[in-house]
N, CA, C and O of each residue as an XYZ file, in Angstrom:
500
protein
N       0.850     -1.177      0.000
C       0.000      0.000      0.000
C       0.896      1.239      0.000
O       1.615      1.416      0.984
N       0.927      2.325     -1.252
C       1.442      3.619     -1.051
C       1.200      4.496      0.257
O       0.231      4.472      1.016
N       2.116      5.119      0.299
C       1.983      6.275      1.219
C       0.597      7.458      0.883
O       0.410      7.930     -0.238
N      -0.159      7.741      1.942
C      -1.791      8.215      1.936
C      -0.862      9.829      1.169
O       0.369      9.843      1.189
N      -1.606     10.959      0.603
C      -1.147     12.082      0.381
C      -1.197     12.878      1.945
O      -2.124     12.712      2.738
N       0.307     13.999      2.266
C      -0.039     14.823      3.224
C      -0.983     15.461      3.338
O      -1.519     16.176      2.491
N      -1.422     15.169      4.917
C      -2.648     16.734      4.933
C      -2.141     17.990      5.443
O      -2.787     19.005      5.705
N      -0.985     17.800      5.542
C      -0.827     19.532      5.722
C       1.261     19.563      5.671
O       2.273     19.018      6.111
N       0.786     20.564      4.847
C       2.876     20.722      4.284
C       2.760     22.776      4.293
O       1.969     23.697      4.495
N       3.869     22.548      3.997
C       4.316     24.562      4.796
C       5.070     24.730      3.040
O       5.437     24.033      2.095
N       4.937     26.423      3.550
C       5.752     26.782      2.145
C       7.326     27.034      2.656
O       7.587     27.052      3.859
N       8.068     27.174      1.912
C       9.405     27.717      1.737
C       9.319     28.200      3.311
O       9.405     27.710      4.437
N       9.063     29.657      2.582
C       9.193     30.628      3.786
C       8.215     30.300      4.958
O       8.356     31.120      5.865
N       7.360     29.446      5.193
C       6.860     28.811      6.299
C       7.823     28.145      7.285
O       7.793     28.129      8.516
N       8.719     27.579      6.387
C       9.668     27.085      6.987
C      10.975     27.615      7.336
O      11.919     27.273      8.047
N      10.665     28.602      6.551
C      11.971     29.410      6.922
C      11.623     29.763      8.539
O      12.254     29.292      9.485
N      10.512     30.670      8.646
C      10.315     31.392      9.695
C       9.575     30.191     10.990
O       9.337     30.646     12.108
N       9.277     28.714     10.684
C       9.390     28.073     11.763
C      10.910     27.448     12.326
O      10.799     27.113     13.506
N      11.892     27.280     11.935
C      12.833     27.235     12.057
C      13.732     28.625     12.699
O      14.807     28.406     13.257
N      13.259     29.899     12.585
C      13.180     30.706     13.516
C      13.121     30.840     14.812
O      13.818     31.166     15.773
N      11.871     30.417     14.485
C      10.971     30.085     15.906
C      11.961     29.001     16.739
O      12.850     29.256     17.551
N      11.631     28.103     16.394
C      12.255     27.190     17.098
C      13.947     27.632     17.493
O      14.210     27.273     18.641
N      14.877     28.181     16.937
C      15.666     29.137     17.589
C      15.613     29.591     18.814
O      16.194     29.139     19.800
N      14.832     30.591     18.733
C      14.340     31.193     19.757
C      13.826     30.465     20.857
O      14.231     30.539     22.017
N      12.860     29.718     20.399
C      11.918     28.942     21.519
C      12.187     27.672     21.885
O      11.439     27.076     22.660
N      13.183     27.166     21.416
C      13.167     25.652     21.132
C      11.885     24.850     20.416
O      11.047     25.545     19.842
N      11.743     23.594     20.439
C      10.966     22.855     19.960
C       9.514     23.254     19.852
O       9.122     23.475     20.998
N       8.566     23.439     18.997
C       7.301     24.409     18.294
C       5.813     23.135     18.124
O       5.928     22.075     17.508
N       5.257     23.331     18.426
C       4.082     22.936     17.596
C       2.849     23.812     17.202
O       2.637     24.878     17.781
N       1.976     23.306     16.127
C       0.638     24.089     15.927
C      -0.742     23.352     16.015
O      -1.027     22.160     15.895
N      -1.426     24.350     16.240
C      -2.801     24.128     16.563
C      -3.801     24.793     16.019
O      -4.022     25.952     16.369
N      -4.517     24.203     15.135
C      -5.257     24.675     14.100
C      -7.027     24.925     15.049
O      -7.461     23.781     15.187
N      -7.902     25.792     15.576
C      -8.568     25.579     15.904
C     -10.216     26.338     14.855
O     -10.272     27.077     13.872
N     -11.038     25.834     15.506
C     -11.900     26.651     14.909
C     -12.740     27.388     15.706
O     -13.939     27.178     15.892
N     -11.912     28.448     16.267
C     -12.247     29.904     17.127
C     -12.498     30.671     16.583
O     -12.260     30.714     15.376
N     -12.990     31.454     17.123
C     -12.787     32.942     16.006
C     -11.668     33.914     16.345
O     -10.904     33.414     17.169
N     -11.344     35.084     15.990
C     -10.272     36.130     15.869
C      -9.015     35.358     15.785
O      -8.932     34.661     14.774
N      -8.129     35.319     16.513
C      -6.726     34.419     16.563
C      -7.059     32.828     16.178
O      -6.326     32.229     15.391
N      -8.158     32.222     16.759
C      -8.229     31.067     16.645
C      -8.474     30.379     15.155
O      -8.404     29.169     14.941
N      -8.708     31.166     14.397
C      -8.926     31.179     12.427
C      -8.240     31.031     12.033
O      -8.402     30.752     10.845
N      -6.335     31.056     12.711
C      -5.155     30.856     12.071
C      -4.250     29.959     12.573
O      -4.128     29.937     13.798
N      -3.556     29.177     11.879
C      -3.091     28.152     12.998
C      -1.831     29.148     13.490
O      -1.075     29.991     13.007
N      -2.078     28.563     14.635
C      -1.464     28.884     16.102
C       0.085     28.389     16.509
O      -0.017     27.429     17.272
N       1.244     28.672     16.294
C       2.664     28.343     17.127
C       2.740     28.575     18.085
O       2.658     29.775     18.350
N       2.954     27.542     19.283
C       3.284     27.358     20.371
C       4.694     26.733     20.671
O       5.346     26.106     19.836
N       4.999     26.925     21.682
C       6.098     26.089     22.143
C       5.645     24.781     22.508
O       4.526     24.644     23.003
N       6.404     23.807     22.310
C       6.215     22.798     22.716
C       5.554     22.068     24.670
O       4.702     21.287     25.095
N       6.366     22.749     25.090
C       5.733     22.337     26.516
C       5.129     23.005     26.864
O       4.874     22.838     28.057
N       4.397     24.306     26.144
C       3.515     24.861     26.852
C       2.207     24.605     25.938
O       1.218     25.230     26.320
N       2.066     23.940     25.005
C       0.639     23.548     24.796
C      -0.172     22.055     25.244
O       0.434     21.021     24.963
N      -1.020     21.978     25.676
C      -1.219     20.691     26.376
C      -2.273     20.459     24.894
O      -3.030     21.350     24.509
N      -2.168     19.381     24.334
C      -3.035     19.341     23.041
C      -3.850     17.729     23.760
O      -3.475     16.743     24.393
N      -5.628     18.471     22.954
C      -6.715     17.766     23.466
C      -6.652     16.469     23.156
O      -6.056     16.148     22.128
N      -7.380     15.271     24.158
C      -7.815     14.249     23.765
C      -8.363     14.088     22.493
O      -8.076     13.068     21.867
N      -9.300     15.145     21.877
C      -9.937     14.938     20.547
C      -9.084     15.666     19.213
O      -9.416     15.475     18.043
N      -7.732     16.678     19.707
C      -7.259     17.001     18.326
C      -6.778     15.758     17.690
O      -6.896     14.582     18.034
N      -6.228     16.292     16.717
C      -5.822     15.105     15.643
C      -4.869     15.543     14.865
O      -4.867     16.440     14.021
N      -4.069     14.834     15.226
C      -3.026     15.517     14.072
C      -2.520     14.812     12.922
O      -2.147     13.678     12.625
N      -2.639     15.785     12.473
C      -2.686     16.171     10.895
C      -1.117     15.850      9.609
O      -0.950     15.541      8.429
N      -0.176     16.232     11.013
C       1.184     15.884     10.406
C       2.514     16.475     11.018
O       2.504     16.821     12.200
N       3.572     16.593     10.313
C       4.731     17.556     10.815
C       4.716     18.364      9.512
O       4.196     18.145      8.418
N       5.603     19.568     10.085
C       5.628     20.864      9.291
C       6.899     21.223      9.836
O       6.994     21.398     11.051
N       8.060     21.375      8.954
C       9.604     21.792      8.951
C       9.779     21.125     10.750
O      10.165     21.700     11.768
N       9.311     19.727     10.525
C       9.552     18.931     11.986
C       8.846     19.477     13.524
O       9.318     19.439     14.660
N       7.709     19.915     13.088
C       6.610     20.383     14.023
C       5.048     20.013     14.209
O       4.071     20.669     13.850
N       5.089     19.045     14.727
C       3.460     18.156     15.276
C       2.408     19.688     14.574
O       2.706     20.857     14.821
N       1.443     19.343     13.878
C       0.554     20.151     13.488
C      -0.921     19.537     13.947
O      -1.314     18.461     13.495
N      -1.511     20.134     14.661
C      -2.688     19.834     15.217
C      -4.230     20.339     14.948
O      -4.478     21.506     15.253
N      -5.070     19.691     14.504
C      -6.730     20.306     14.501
C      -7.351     20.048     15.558
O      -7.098     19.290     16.495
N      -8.319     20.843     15.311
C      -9.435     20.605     16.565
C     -10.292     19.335     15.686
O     -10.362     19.406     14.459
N     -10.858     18.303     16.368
C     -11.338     17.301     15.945
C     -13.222     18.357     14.951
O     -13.445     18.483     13.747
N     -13.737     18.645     15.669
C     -14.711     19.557     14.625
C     -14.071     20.024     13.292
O     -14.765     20.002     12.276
N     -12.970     20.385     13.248
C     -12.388     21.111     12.262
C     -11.603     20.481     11.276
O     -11.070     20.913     10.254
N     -11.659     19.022     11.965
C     -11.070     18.132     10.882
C     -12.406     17.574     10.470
O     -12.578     17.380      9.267
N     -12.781     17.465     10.798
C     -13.961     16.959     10.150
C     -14.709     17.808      9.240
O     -14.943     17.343      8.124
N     -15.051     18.764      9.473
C     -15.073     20.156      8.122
C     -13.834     20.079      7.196
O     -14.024     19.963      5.986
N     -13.168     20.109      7.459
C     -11.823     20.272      6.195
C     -10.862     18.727      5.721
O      -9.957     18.652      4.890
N     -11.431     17.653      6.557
C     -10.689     16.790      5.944
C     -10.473     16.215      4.728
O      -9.665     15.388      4.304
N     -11.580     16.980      4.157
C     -11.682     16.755      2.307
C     -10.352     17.617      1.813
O      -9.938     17.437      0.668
N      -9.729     18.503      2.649
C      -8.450     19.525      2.035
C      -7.201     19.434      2.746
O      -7.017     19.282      3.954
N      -6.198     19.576      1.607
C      -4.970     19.859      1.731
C      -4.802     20.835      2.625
O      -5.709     21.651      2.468
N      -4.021     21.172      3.560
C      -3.879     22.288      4.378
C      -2.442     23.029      3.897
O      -1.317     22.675      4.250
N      -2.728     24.000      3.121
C      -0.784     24.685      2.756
C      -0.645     25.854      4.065
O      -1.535     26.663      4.328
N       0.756     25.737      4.861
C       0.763     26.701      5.762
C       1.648     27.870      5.083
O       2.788     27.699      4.650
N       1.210     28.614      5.070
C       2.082     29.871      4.431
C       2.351     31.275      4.874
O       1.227     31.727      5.091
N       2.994     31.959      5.059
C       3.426     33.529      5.775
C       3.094     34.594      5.079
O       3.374     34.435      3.891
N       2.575     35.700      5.332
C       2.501     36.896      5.088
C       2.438     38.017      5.502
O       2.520     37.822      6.715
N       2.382     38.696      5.414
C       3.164     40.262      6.023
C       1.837     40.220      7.108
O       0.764     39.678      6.841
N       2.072     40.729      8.047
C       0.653     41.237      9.116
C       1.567     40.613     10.671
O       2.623     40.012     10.870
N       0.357     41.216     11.600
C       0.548     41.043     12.437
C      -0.123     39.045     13.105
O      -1.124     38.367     12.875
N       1.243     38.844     14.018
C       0.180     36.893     14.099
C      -0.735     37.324     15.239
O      -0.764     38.341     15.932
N      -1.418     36.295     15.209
C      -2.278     36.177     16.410
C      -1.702     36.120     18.038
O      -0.685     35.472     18.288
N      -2.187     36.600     18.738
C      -2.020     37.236     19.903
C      -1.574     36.398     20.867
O      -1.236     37.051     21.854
N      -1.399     35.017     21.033
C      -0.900     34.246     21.585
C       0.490     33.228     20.583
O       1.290     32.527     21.203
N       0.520     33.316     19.406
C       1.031     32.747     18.342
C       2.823     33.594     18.300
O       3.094     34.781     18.119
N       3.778     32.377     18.554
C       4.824     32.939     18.510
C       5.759     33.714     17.801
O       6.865     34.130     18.146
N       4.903     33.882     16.373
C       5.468     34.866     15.044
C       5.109     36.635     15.593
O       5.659     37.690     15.277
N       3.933     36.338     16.539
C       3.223     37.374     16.783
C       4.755     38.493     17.135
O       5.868     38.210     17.577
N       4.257     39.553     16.778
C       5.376     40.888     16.755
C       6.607     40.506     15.874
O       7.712     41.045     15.937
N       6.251     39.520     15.069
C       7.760     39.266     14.070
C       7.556     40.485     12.211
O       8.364     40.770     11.327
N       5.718     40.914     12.489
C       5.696     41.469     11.342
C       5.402     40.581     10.392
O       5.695     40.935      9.250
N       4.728     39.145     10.572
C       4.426     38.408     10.001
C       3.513     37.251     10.733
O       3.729     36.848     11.876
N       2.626     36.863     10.014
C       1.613     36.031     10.004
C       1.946     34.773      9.456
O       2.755     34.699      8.532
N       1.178     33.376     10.131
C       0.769     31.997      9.546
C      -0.254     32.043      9.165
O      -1.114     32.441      9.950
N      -0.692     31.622      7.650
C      -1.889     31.765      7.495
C      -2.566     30.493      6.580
O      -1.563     30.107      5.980
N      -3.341     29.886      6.263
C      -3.624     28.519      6.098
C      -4.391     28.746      4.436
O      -5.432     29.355      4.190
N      -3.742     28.239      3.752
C      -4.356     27.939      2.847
C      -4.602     26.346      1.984
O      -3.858     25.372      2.090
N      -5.686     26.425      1.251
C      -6.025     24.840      1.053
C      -6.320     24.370     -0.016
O      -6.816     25.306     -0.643
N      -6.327     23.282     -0.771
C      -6.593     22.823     -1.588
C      -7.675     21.396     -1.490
O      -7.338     20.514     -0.700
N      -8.817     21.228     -2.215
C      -9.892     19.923     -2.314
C      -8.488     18.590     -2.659
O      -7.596     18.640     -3.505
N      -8.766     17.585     -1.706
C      -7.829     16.513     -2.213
C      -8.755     15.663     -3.268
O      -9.968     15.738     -3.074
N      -8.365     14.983     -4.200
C      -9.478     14.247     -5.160
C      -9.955     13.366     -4.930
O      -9.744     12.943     -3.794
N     -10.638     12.759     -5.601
C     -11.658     11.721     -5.110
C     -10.621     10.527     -4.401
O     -10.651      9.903     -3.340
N      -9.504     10.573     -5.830
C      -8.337      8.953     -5.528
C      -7.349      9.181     -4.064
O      -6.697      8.509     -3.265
N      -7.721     10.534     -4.319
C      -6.845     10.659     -2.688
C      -7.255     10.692     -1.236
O      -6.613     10.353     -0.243
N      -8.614     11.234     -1.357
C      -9.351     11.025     -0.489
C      -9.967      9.789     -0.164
O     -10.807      9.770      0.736
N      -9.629      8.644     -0.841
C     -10.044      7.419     -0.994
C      -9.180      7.010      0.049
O      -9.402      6.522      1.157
N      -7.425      7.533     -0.973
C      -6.368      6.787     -0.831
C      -6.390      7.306      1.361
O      -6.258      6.436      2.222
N      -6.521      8.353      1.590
C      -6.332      8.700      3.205
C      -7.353      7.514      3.642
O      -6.961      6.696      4.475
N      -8.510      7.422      3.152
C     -10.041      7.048      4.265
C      -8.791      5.425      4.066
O      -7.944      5.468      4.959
N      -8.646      4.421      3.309
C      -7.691      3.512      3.466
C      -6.738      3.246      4.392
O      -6.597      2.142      4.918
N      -5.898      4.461      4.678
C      -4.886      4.217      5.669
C      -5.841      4.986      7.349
O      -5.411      5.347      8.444
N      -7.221      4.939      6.742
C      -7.358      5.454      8.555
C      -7.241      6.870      8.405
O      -7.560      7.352      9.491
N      -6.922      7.839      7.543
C      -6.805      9.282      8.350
C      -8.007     10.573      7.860
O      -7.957     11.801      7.933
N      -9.194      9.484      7.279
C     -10.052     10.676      6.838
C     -11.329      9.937      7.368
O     -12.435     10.470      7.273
């Protein structure tokens, strides 16, 4: 059996600037929730300071960083690719880019029928 397609991969400069992070902070993870204001974007944390729920689910690694959903929110979007990508703005208010002058911001793509097949197969949709 092939490998299922990723559900969630970073751009370039996603990775540039989590590898930053982790500099600074040591070891990073994210948390994708479906909150509103800050919670609409996935979220960088440090590693020991996020306690992640019985029901998230994660989704994958990103430039070697556990990426996490809220279980509601995988279930709305598990039909999509998740691309994590940066852009100029301010991050969200708990989010460790926050005051870097730059934002994480989530963008997505429909996975196809053969791929969405190919995940529900290995268990992850």
């Amino acid at each position: 059996m092939s490998n299922p397609p990723l559900q969630v991969l970073a751009t370039e400069t996603a990775l540039q600037l989590i590898d930053r992070l982790r500099e600074m902070h040591g070891p990073v993870l994210f948390h994708q929730s479906g909150g509103c204001c800050d919670g609409s974007s996935p979220m960088c944390y440090p590693q020991n300071e996020f306690i992640v729920g019985d029901r998230d689910v994660q989704l994958g690694e990103i430039g070697g960083a556990p990426f996490y959903i809220s279980a509601p929110q995988f279930e709305y979007w598990k039909h999509t690719q998740l691309i994590i990508d940066v852009v100029a703005g301010r991050g969200g208010m708990f989010s460790l880019e926050n005051g870097h002058g730059l934002r994480f911001l989530v963008r997505s793509r429909l996975f196809t029928d053969e791929a969405f097949a190919d995940l529900k197969a290995h268990g992850r949709a």
